[in-house]
TORTINU-405599 format. One record per residue: residue in one letter; z, x negated, y negated of N, C-alpha, C, O in turn. Coordinates in steps of 0.02 Angstrom, whole numbers, plus 50000, padded with zeros to 5 digits. Example, Ala and Ser with C-alpha at 12.3 -4.5 7.8 and 13.67 -1.06 7.14 Angstrom:
A503904934050284503904938550225503904934050165504234928850166S503544935850112503574931650053503944935549998504024933049943
END
This chain:
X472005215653980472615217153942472645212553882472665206453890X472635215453824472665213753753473575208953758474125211153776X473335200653729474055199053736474335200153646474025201253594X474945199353660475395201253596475305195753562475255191053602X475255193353488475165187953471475655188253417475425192053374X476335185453398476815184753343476475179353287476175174153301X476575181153238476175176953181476775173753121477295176653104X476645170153108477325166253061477105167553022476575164753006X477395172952980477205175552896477015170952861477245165152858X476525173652827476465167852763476495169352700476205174352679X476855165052659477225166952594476675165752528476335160552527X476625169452487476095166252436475995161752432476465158252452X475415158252410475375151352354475895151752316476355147752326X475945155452277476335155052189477045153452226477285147852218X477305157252258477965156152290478035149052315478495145852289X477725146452351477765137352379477725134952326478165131452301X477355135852307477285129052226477835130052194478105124552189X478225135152162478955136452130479435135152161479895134952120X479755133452241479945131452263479865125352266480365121852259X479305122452275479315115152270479355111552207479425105352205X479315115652147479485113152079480345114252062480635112352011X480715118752135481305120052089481645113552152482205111152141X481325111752203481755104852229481415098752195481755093652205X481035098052171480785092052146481265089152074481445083452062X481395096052029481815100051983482705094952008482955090151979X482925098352065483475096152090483735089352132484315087852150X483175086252142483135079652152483285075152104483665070452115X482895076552030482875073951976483605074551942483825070051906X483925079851955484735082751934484915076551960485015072051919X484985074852043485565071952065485385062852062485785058252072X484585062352043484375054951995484975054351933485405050051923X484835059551904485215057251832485775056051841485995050351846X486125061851843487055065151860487335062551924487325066051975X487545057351922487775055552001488255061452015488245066551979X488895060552095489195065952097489675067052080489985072352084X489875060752051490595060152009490505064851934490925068151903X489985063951925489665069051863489715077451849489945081251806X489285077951928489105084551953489515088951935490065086151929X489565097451916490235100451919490165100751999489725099952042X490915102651995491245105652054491355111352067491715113752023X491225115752114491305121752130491655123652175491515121452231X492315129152166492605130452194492145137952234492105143052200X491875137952294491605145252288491955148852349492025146452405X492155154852328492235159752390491785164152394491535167052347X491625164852460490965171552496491445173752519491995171652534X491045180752521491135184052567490635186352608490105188852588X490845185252682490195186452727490315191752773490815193052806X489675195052769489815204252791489185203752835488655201552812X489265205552896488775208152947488365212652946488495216852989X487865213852911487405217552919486765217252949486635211352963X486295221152965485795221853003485225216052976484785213053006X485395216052917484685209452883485215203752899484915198452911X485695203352901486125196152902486765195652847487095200352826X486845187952831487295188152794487095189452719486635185852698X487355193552680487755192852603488055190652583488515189052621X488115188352518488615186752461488625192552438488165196552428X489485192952426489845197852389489965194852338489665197352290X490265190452325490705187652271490655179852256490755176152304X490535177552205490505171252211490895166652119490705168152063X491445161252137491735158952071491765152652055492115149852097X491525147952004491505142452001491955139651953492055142851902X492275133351965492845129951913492475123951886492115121151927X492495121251822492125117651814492495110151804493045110851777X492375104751817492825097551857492615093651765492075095151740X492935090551738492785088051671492915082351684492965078551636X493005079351753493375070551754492925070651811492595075451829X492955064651840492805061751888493385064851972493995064951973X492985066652021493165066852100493025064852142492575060752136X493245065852204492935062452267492485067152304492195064852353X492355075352284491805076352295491195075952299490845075752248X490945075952362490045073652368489775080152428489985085052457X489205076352422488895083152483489105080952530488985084752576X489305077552542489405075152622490385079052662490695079952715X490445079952587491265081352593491405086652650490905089852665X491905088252682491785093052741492155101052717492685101852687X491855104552732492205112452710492735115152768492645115452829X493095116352745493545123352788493195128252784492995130852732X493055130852859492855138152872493505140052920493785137252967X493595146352880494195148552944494115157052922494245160652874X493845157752979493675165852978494345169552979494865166952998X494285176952953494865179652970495045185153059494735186253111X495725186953032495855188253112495245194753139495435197253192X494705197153118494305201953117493645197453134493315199653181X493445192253107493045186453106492545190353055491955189153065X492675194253009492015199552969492095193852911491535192052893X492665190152872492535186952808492755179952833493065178152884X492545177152790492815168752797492775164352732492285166052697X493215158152700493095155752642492895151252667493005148552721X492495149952614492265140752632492475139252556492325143252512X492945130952537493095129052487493325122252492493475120052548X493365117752430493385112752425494275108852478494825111552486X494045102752498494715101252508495075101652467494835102852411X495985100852476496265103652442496415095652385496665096052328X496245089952412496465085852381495925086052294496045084652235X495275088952336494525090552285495025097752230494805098452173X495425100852242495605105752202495845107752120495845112552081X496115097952128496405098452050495825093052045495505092052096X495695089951993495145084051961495605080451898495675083651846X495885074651905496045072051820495375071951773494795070751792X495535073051724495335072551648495745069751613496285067051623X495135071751532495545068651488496055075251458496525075151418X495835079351487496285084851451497055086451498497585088651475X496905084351567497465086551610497295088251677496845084051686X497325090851720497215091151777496775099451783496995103751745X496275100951822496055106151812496385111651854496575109351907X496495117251847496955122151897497505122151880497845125951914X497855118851831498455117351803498425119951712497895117951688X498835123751664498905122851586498575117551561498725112651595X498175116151517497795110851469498605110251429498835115351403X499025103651425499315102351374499205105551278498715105951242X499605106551272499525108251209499625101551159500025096951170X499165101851104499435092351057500015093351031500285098351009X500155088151035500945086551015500935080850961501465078650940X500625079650949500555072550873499765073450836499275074650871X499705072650763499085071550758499075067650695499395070250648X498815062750685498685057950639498075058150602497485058750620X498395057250535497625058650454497865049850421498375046450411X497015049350413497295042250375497085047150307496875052850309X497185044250263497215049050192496515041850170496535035750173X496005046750149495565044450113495675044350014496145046849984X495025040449981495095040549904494955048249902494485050749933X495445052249857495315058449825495725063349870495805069349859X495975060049922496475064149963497105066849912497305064249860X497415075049962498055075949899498315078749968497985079950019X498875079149957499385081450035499015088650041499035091050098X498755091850002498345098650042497695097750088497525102250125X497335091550084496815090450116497135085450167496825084550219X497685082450158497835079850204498115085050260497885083950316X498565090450255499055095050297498375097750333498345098350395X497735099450280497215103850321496735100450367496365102650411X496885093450342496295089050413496815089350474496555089250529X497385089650471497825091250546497995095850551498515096850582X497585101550518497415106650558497915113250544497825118650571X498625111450483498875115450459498655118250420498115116350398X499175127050381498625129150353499015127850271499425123250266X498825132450206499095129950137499885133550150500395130550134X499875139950179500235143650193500785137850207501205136650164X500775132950288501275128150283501635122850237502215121350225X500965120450217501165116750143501645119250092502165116250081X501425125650056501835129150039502535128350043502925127049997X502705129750128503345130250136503675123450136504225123650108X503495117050161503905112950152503855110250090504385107950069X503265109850047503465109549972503995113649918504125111849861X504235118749948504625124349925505435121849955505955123749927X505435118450001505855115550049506335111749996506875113949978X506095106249977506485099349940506185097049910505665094349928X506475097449831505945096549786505885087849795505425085449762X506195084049827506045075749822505165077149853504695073649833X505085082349900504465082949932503955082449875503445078949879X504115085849826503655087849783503175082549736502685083449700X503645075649759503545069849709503415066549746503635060949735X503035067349805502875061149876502175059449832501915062549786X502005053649861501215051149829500995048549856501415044149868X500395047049892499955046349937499435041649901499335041949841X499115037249943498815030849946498295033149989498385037250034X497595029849969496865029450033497375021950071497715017950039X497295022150136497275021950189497985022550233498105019350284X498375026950203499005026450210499025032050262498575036250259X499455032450305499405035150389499835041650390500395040350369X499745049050408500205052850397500385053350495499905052750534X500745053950508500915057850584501175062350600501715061550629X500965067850591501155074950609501285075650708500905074250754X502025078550705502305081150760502365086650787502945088450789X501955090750812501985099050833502365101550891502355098050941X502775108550893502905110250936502255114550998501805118550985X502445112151052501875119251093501695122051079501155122751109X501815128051018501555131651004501055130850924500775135050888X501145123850921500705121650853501055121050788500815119150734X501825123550803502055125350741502445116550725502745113450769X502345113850650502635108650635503225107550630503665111350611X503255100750652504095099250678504145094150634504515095350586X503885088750635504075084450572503365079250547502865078550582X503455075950481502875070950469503055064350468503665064550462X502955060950469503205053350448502575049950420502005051250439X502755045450373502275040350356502675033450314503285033550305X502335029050296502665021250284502245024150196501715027050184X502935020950142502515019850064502465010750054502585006550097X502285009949998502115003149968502894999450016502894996550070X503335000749980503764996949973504034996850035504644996550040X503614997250096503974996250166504695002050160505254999450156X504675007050160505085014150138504775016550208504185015550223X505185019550243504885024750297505045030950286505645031250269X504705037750287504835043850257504625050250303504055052050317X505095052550318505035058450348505445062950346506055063050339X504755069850359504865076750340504975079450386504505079150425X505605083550414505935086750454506165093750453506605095850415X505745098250512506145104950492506765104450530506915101650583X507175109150474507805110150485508145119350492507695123350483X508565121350500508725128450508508695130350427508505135750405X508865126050398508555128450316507955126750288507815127650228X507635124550324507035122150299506665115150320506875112450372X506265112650293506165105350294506385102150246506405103750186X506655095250282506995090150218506745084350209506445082450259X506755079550156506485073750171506975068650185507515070550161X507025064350207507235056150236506985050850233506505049450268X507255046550188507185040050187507265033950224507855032750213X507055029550259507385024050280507055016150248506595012950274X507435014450185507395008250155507485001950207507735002650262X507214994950178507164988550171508194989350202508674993150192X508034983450240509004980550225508934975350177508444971650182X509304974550136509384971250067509984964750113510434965150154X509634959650076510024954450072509924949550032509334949850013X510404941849992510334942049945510164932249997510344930250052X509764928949940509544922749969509554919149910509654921849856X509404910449921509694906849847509074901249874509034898849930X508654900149818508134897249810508274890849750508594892049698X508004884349765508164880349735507394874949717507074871949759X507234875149636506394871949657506554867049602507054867749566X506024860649596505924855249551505124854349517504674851749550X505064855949471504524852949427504164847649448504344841949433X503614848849485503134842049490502604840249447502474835449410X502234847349471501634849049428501784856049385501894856249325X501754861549427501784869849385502324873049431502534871949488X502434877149384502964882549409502974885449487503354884949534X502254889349472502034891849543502134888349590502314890749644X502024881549580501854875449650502554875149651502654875749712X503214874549620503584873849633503964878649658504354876949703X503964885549637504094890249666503964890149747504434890349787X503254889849766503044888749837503304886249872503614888249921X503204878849845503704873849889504474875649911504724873749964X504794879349865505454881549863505654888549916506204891149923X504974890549948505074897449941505144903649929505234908449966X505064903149864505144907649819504484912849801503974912049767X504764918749840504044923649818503894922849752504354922849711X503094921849728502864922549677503074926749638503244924649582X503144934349652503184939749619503974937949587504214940649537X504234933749621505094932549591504924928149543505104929349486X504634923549554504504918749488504194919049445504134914549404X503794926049442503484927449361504154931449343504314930849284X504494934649374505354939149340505714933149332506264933449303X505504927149355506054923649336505864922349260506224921149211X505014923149269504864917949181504814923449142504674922849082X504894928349166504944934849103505504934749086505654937749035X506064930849129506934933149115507084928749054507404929949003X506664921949080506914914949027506394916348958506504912348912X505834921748944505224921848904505494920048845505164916448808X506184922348822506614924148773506714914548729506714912348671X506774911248802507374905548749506734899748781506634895248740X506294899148848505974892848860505354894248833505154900148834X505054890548813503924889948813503894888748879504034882848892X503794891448919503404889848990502744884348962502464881849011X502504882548909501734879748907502184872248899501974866448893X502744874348902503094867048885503734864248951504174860148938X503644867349015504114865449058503814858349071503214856849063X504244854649090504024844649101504264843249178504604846749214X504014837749189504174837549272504924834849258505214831649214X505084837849325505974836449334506104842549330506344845249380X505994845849281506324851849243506204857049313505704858149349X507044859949314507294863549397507444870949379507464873349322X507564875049451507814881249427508054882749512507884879949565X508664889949494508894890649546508834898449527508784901349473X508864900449591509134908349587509254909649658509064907049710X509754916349639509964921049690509434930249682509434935249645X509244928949712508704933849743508894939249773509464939249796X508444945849781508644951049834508084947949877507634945249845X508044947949948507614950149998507494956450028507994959650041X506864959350045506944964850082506904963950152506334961750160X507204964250213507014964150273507084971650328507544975650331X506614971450357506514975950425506354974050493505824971150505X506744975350536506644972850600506924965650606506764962350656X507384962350551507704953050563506914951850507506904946050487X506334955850482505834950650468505824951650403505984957450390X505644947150339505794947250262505024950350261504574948450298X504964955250214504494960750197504604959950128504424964850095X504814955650098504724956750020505394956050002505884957250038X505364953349921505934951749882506004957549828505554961449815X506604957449800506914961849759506984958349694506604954249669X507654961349666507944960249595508094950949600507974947849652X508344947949544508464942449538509134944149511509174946049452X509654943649550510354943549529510504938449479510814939749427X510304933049494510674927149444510224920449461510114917949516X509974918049390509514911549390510064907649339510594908649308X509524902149355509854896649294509064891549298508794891149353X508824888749252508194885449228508484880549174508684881749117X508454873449218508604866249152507774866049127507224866049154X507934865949086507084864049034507254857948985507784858148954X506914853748979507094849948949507724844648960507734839248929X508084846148992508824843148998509444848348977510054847548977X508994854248956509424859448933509464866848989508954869349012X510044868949002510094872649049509984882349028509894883348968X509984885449051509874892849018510154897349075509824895549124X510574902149095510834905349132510674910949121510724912749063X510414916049173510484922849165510894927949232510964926949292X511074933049193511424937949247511514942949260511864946349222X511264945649316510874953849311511404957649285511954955449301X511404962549252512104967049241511604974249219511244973549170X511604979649248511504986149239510804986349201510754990049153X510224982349223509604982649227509274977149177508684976149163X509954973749152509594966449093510054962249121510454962749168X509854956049063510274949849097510414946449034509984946648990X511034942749022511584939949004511614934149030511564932749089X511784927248946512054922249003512904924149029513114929949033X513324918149045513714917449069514314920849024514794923749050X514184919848931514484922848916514544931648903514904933748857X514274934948934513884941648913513544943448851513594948748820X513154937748837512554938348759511824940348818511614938648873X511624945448759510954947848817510474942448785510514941148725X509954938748833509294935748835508834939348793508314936648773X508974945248778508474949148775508234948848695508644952448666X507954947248666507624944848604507254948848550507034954248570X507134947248477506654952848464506034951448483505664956148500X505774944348484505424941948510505184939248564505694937648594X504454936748618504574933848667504524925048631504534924448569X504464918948675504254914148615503544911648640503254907248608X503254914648703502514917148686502364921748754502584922248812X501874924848714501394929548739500974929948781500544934448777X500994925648830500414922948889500854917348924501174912948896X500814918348988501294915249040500774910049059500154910649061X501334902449075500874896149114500204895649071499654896349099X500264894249002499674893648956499784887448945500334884948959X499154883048911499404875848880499284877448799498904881948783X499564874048757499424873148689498984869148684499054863848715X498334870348643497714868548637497704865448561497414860348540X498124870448526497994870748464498734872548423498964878248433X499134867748375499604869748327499444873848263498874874948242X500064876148236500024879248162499814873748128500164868848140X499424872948095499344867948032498664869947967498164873647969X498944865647915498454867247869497984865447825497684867147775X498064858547891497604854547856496864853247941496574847947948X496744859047988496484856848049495634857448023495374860347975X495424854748060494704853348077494494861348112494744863348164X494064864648077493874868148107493374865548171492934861348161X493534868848241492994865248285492304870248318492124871148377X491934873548233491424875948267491214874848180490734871548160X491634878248144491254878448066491374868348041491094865447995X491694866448075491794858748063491924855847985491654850847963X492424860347948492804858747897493444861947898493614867047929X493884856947845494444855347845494714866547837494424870047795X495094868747872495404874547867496034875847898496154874347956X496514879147850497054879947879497134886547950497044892647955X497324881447989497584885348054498234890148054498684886748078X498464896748037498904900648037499264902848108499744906748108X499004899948165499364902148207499424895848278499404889848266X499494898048335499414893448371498974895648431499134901348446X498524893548467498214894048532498434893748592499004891248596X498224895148636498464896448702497874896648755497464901148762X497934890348793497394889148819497484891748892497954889848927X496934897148917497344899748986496544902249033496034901848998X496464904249096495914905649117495694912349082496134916249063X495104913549073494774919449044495194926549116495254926249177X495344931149073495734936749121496344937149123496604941549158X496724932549087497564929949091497684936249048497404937548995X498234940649084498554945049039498834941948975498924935948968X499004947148920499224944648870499764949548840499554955248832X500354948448824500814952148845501174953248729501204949548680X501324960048744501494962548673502224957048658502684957548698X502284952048602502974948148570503474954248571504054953048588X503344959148558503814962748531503674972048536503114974748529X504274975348547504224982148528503704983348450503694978648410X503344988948437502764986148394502334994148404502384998448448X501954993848349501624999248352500694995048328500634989148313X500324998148330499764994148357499214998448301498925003848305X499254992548243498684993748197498094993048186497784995348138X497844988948237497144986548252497134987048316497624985948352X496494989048338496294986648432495714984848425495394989448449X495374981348408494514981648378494304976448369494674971648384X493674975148343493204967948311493484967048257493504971548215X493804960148245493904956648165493404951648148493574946248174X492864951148116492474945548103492554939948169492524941048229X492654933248131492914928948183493144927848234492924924848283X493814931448221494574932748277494134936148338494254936148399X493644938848305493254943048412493774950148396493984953248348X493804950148472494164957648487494844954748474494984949048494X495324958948437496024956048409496344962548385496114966848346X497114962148428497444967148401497974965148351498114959248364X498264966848310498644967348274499284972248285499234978048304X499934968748270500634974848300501134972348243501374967048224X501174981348219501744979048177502604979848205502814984148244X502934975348177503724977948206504024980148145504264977048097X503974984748153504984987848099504224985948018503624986648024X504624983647956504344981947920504314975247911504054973547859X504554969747956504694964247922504044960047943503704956947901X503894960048027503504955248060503084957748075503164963848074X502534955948094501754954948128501574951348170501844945848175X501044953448216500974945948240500174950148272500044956148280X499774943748286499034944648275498784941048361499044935848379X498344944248400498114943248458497414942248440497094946648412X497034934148462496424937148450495994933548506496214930648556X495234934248484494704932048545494874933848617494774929948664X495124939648623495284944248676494584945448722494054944948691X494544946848791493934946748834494024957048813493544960848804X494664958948812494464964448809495324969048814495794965448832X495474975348803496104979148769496314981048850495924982548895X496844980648852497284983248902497174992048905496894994548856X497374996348955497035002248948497595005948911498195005148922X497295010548858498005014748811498165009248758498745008748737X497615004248731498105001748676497225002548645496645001048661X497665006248584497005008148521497655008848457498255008448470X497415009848399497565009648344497975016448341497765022148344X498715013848334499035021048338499815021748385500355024548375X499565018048432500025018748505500515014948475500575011948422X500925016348536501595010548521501715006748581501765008348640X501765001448552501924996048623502604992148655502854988348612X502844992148698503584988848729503224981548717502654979248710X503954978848721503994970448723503924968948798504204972148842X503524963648808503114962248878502544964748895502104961848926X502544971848867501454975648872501274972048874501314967548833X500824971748946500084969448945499694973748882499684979848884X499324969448817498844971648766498214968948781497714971348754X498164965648809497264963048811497344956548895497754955648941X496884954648880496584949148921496414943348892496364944148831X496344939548904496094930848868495474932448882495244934948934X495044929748801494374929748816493984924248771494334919548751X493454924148757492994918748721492944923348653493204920248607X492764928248637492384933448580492644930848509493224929448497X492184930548471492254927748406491974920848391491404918948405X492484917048359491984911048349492464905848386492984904048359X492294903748442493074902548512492364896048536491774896448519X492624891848569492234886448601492334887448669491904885948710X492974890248687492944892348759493704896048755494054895448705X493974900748825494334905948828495024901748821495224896848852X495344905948762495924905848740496394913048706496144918648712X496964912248676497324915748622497414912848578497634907348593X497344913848507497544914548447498094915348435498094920348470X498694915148414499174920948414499384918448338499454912448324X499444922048306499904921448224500544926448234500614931048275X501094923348169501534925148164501804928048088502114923948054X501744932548068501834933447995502644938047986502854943248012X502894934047942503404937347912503394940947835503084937747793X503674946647816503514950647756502634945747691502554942647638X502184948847761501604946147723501234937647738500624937047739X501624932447746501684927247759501544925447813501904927147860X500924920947824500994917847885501544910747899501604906747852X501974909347975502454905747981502014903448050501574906748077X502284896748071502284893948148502684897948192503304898248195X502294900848225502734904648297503154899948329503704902548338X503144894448349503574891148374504024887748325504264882848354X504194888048277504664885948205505214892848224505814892748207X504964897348253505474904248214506034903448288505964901548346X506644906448242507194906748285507284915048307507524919348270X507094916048363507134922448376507904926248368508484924148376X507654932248349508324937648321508834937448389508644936548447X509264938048374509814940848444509744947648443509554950748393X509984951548524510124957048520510854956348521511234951548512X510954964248537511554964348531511954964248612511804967648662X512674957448602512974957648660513354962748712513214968748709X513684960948747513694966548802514274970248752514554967348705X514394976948771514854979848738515244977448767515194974048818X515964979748720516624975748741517084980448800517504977748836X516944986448802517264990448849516874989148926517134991248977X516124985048926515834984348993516014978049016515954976849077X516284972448965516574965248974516744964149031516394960549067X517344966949052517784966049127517534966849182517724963849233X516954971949177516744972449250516074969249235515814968049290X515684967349185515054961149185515204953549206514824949449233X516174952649177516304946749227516474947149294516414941949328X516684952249321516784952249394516424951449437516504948449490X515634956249399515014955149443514754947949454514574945249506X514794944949375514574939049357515044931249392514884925549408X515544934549391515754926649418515844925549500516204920849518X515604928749540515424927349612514864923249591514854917049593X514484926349574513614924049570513824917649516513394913749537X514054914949479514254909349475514174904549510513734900349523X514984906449532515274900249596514814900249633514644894449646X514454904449662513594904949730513344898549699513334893149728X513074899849617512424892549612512944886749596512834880949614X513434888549566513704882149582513824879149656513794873149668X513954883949701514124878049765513484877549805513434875049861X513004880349769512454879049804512224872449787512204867449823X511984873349709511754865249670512214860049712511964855149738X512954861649716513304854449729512874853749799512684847949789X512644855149853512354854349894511674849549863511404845749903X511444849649802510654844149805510924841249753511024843849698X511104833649778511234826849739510904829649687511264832449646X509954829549673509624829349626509794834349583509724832849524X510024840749597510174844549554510714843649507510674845149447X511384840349548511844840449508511984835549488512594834549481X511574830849472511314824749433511074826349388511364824449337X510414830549377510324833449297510754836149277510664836649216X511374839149299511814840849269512524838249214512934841049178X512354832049233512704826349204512544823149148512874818349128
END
């Protein structure tokens, strides 16, 4: 009797080797991708009894974007149904949701709700609205909104923060300008509007003494820099700054800006007073100029010079040593000895007949006033931007820079002073008056004015030293 002999199929070559390249394959997966990595799969079968065995019917996977506590080792629910023909097998339920960075999976992905543009060089609020993702269409509308919108201006590295509703649609912008200003754009049932929230203003009283220079004394005092060049533009009119002497004091009442209790910057200068010499000079803000005590404006046709914290190097005279051609030549103006780059600021309202090379003088502008006066800038490093032959210039313009050019031994100003044709000593001339306060603004220039008074007065009486030069 022939016995029965059962034989264990055997599967190709090609088949073993592809199998063993697709676990060798999946080994290498779970080298790289640990299982915190791995996706996660939610899967349901369905398992149907048939004569070859089980099937898959159906099968669905969720994909995990964060980190879980699933691993292979994790245990499945099988719970057949009351028939025992299907059964799920699926993740625990704690394995069901996964955190991310987007939100929990099996749950709505949040929608953004804020998005922030730093504004690059060459940015304009349309490339800014479109890097967060709005379209021109929106722009449009809140530019159409309020025309203050229309005049916003934008800075490289200045921060915009856009606020969206759920559905993407913009709710408001905010961003910070120069001047510590906070600004935001808000829709409203009419539209979007803009909003301001300024500096709190308060007013502070600074008190300094002449040791060495202005600046140093300013410092020492407290006194923001930026206040003490307005202070020396206020006094430009009646002191030489190239001539303040030690001792020589100054006081003022100041704006501060503060935000949050913290000082962010200073404001206007309500009211100074500067002894120079032994001689005192008062000024007092009134409706954008300043006045002394009696309401006569400071304000001059002239400044009595043209370059701030300069030394005099050189007088008018006409009998000087030239110090390069080294003979006797008359000097027509006076010098101003200052670092090469020192702005140089227009004497006077003036229209501008030269911007160019003069022989000697270097680069030198020339400005006429009205018909009577002149006055001559020279050995300039180089022209302020917009001043050429033609323009017209305000009193205080920056016109050039201090430079060496011409026949100069090292960086200075020149400056001459000519009256109908004539050269005169700039420091000889008595500058023009303007005209005083009108007489119908009188009453209320002293009302403003005499608080701010009595302030530096009871302040000074507070420093012996001060109200000792006063004597």
């Amino acid at each position: 009797m022939t016995k029965s002999i059962t034989k264990t199929p055997l599967y190709p070559k090609a088949h073993l080797l592809a199998a063993s390249g697709i676990a060798a394959f999946l080994s290498l997966l779970l080298l790289i991708f640990p299982a915190s990595e791995v996706e996660a799969k939610k899967t349901f079968i369905s398992l149907d009894s048939t004569p070859d065995g089980v099937r898959v019917n159906q099968s669905q996977s969720a994909l995990s974007l964060g980190d879980s506590e699933f691993s292979s080792a994790a245990p499945f629910n099988y719970a057949p149904d009351a028939s025992g023909s299907n059964a799920e097998i699926a993740l625990p339920e704690s394995d069901k949701r996964v955190d991310s960075p987007l939100g929990k999976i099996g749950s709505p992905l949040p929608n953004p709700s804020s998005v922030s543009v730093k504004v690059v060089s060459g940015d304009s609020l349309s490339t800014v609205f479109s890097r967060a993702g709005l379209s021109s269409a929106k722009l449009a509308e809140v530019l159409a909104s309020d025309k203050a919108i229309r005049s916003l201006k934008i800075r490289p590295e200045q921060i915009f923060n856009f606020e969206l509703s759920t559905d993407g649609e913009l709710e408001e912008v905010r961003t910070k300008q120069h001047n510590h200003e906070s600004i935001s754009i808000k829709r409203t049932e009419n539209g979007f509007q803009i909003e301001s929230t300024q500096p709190a203003i308060r007013t502070a009283y600074a008190h300094g003494v002449i040791r060495s220079t202005l600046s140093n004394a300013a410092n020492e005092a407290g006194l923001p820099s930026r206040a003490a060049l307005n202070m020396a533009d206020i006094f430009a009119y009646d002191i030489d700054f190239s001539k303040i002497a030690e001792n020589d004091q100054f006081e003022v009442i100041y704006e501060q800006k503060v935000v949050n209790g913290k000082v962010v910057g200073s404001g206007k200068i309500l009211a100074a007073r500067f002894t120079n010499l032994r001689k005192t000079y008062t000024a007092i803000r009134y409706k954008d100029s300043y006045y002394n005590e009696k309401g006569v404006s400071l304000r001059k046709a002239f400044l009595r010079t043209p370059v701030d914290f300069a030394r005099i190097s050189s007088r008018f005279s006409s009998g000087r040593k030239h110090p390069i051609l080294n003979k006797i030549r008359a000097h027509q103006g006076v010098d101003y000895a200052a670092p090469r780059g020192t702005p140089i600021k227009a004497a006077g309202d003036g229209k501008v007949i030269l911007a160019g090379r003069k022989g000697g003088y270097g680069n030198t502008v020339i400005l006429q006033h009205g018909n009577s006066y002149k006055t001559l800038y020279a050995h300039m490093k180089g022209f302020a931007k917009g001043i050429r032959s033609g323009s017209s210039v305000k009193q205080g313009q920056i016109i050039g820079y201090i430079g060496t050019t011409g026949l100069s031994t090292g960086p200075h100003l020149h400056y001459e002073f000519q009256v109908n044709g004539r050269h005169v000593d700039p420091l000889a001339q008595k500058s023009l008056m303007a005209e005083p306060i009108a007489l119908n603004e009188k009453s209320k220039f002293l009302k403003l004015s005499q608080p701010l008074i009595a302030r530096l007065n009871q302040e000074s009486a507070k420093s012996p030293n001060l109200a000792m030069s006063k004597l």
